[in-house]
C-alpha positions in Angstrom: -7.3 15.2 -59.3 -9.3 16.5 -62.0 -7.8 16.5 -65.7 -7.3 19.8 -67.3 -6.8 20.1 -71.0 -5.3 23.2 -72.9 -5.4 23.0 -76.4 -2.5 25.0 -78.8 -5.1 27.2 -80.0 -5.7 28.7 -76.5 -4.5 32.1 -75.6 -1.9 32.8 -73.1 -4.6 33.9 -70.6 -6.3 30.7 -71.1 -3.3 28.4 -70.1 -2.8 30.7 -66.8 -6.2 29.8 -65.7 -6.4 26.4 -66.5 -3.0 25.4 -64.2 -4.4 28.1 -61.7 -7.1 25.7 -61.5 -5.0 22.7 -61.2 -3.2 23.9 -57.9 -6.3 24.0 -56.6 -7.0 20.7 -56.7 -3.0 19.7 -55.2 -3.8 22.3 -52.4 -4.2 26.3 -51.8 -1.1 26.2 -49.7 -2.0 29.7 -48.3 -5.6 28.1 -47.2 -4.0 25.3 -45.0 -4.7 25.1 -41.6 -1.2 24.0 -41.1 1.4 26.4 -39.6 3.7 24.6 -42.5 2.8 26.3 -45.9 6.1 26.6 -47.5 5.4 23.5 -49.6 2.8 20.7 -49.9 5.3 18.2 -48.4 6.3 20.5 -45.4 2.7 20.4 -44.4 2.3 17.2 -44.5 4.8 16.4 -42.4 3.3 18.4 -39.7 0.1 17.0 -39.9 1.7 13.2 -39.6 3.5 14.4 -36.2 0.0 15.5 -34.8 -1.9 12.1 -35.7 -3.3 10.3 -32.4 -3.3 6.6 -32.6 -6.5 5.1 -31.2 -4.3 2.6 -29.3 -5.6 0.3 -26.7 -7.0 0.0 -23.5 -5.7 -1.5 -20.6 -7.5 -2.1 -16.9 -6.6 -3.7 -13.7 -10.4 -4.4 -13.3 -11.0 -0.7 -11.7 -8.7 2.0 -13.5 -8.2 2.0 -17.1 -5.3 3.5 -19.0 -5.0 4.2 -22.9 -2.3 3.6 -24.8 -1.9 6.0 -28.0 1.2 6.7 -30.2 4.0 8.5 -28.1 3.1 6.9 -24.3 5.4 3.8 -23.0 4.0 0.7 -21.8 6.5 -0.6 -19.3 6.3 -3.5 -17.5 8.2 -3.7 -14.3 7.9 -6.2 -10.9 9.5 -8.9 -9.1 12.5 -11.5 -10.9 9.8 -14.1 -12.2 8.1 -11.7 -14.2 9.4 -10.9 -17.6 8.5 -8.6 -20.9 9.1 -8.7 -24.5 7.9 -6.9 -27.5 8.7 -8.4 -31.2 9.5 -7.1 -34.5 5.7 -7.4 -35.3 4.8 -5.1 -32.0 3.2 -8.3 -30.3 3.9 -7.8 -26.2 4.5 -11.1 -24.8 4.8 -11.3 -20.8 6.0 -14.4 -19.1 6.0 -15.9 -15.3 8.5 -17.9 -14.0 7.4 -21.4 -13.1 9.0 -20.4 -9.6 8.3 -17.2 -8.0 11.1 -16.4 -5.7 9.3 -13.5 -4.1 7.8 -14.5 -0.6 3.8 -14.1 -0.8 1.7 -14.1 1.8 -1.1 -16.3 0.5 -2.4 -18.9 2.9 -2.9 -21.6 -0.7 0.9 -21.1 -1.4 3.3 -23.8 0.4 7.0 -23.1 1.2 9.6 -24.3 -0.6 12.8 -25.7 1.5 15.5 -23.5 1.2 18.5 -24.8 2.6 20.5 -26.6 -0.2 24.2 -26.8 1.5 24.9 -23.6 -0.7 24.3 -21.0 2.4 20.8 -20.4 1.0 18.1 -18.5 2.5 15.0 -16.8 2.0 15.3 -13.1 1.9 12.7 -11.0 3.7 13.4 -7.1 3.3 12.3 -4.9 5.9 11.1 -1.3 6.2 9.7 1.0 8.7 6.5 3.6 8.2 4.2 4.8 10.2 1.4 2.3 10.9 -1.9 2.1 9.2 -5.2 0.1 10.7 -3.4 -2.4 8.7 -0.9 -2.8 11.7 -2.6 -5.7 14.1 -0.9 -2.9 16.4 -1.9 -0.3 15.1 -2.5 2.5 18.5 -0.8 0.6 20.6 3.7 0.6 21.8 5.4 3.0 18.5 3.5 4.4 16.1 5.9 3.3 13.4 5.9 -0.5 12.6 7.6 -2.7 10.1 7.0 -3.6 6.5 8.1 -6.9 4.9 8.7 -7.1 1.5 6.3 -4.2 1.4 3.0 -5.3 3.5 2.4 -4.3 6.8 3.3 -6.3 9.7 2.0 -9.7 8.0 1.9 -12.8 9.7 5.1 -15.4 8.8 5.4 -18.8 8.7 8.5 -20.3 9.2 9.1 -23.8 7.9 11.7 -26.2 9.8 14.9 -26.9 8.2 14.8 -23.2 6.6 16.9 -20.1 7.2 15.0 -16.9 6.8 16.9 -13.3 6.7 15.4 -10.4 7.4 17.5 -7.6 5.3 17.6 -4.3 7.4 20.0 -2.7 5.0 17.2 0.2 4.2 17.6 3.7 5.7 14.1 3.3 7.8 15.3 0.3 9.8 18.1 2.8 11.4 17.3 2.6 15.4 14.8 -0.3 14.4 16.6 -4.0 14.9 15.0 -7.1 14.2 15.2 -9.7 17.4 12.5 -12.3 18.3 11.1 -12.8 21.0 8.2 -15.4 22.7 6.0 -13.1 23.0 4.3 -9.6 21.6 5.1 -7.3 24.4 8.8 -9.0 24.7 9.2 -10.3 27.9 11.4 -12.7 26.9 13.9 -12.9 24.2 14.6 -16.2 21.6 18.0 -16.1 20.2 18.8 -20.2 19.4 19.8 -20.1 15.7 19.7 -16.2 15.4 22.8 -14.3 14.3 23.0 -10.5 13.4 25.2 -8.3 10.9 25.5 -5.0 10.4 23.5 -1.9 11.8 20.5 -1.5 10.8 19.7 1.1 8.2 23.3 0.3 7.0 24.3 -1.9 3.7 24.5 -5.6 4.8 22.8 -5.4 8.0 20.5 -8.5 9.2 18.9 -10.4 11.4 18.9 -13.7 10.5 17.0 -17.1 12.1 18.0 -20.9 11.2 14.2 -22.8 12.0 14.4 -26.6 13.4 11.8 -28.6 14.7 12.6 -27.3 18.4 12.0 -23.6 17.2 8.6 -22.5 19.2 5.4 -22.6 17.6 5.0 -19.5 18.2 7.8 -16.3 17.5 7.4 -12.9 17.7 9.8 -10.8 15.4 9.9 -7.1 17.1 11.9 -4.2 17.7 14.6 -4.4 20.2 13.8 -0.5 21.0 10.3 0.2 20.6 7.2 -1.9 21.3 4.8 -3.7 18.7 6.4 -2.8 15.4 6.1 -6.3 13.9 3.9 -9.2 14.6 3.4 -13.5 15.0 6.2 -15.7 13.0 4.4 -19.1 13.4 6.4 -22.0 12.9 5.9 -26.0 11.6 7.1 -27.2 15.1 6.6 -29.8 18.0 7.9 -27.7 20.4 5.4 -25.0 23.0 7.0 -22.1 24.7 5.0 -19.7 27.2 5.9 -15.7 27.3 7.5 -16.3 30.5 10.9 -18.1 29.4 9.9 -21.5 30.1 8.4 -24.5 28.8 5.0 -24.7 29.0 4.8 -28.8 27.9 8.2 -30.8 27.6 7.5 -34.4 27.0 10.4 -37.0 26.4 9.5 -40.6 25.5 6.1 -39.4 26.7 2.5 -39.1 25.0 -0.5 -36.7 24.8 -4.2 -38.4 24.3 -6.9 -36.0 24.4 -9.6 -37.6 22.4 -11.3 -38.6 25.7 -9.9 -35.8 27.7 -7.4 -38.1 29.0 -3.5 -36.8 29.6 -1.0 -40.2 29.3 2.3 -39.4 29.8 3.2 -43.2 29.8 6.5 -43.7 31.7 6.9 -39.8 32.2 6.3 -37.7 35.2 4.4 -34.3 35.6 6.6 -32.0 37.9 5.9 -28.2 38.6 6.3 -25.9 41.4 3.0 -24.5 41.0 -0.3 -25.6 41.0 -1.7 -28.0 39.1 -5.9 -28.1 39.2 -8.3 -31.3 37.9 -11.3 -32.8 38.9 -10.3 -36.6 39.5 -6.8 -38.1 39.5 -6.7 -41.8 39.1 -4.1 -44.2 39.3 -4.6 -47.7 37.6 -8.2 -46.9 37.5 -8.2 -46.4 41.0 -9.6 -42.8 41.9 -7.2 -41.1 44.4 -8.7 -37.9 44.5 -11.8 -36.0 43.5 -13.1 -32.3 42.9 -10.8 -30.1 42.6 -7.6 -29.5 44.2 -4.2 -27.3 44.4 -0.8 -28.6 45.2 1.6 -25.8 45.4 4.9 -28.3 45.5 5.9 -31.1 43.1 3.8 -33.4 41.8 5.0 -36.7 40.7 2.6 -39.4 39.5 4.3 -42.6 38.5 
């Protein structure tokens, strides 16, 4: 602000022009651009309220979002993932050195579950309309299931573990979880399966215990409508076919198929169908070549 100087000789007239001058320099309150003009102080006020922070910028490698005074950051997720802001504005976000969400990455392992404390891994289920991402997707219902929020994914069960799949939300209503040995259902699996609730209800379930002599292969579907879900493949010795029985049950017995060679040591082969091969030898004696059917039992000591 410029100095002004009135000397006790000037006149009246003088001294009005010279402070006249001064307010100019604190600010012509009527000239403000400001909807404020009561005082200096009032205007500034306003003109604080309207100042836009330049911020930051934040990306997710294809959107962008900026940050300026008066928006929110807010961090939400899974438990595992966690948010704090200091004293000194400085965001810190933190992972938990175990995730307890289930991901469906083929690098991430499984982590055994059962603990003698009734533990389980929790998968929660929904139903939508199918998407191309549905393996299914045009064929059975055209609604399918989501768990833990992706489409139909693949599972893998781990032996030893109990997995439950929470039905509790409203979509699952007419929609229960059962398993089954194959896609289009044809026969059920129900060893180590229990069930609560209705689904679409608050503590409904279907719930599987996993051993060693769970099949390879599972299906988890909808009792009511056809191909909502999709494979549950499992860390298992044991085969089952889609027709309710075994395809291979070996007891004492072993496989070789290096060579092409079946041993089955001091087992026996049985069926009631047919059983096709080019040569069968016994003691490496041939006893028959070519091919060949025998629609009875089989028993080869």
């Amino acid at each position: 602000m410029a100095v002004r100087s009135v000397a006790t000789t000037n006149t009246l007239e003088t001294f009005r022009t010279t402070f006249n001058s001064l307010g100019t320099d604190v600010g012509d309150l009527s000239s403000l651009s400001t909807t404020a003009k009561g005082s200096i102080i009032l205007a500034i006020n306003e003109i604080n309220t309207s100042v836009t922070g330049t911020g930051f910028t934040i990306s997710d490698g294809s959107a962008t979002q900026t940050i300026v005074t008066g928006n929110t950051l807010l961090v939400t997720g899974s438990a595992g993932v966690s948010a704090a802001v200091s004293a000194t504005d400085t965001l810190t976000l933190s992972i938990a050195s175990e995730i307890p969400q289930n991901i469906f990455a083929d690098v991430l392992g499984a982590q055994h579950n059962a603990d003698g404390s009734n533990a389980y891994t929790e998968l929660v289920s929904t139903v939508a309309s199918k998407t191309t991402n549905h393996i299914y997707e045009g064929t059975g219902s055209s609604n399918g299931y989501k768990i833990d929020g992706v489409e139909a994914p693949f599972i893998q069960f781990e032996p030893g573990n109990t997995y439950r799949f929470n039905q509790a939300d409203g979509t699952n209503s007419g929609h229960p979880i059962r398993f089954y040995l194959d896609a289009a259902k044809n026969t059920i699996y129900s060893t180590g399966v229990t069930t609560n609730g209705t689904p679409g209800s608050s503590g409904a379930y279907t719930q599987i215990v996993v051993s060693t002599a769970t099949p390879q292969r599972l299906y988890y579907q909808c009792s009511s409508h056809a191909y909502m879900g999709n494979l549950a493949r499992t860390s298992s010795t044991s085969f089952a076919d889609t027709t309710g029985s075994a395809i291979l049950t070996i007891t004492g017995g072993s496989i070789t198929d290096s060579s092409g060679t079946i041993n089955f040591s001091n087992e026996n082969l049985t069926t009631t169908g047919t059983i096709e091969a080019g040569t069968i030898t016994q003691g490496g004696v041939g006893l028959a070549t070519n091919a060949f059917a025998i629609a009875q039992a089989v028993a080869l000591g």
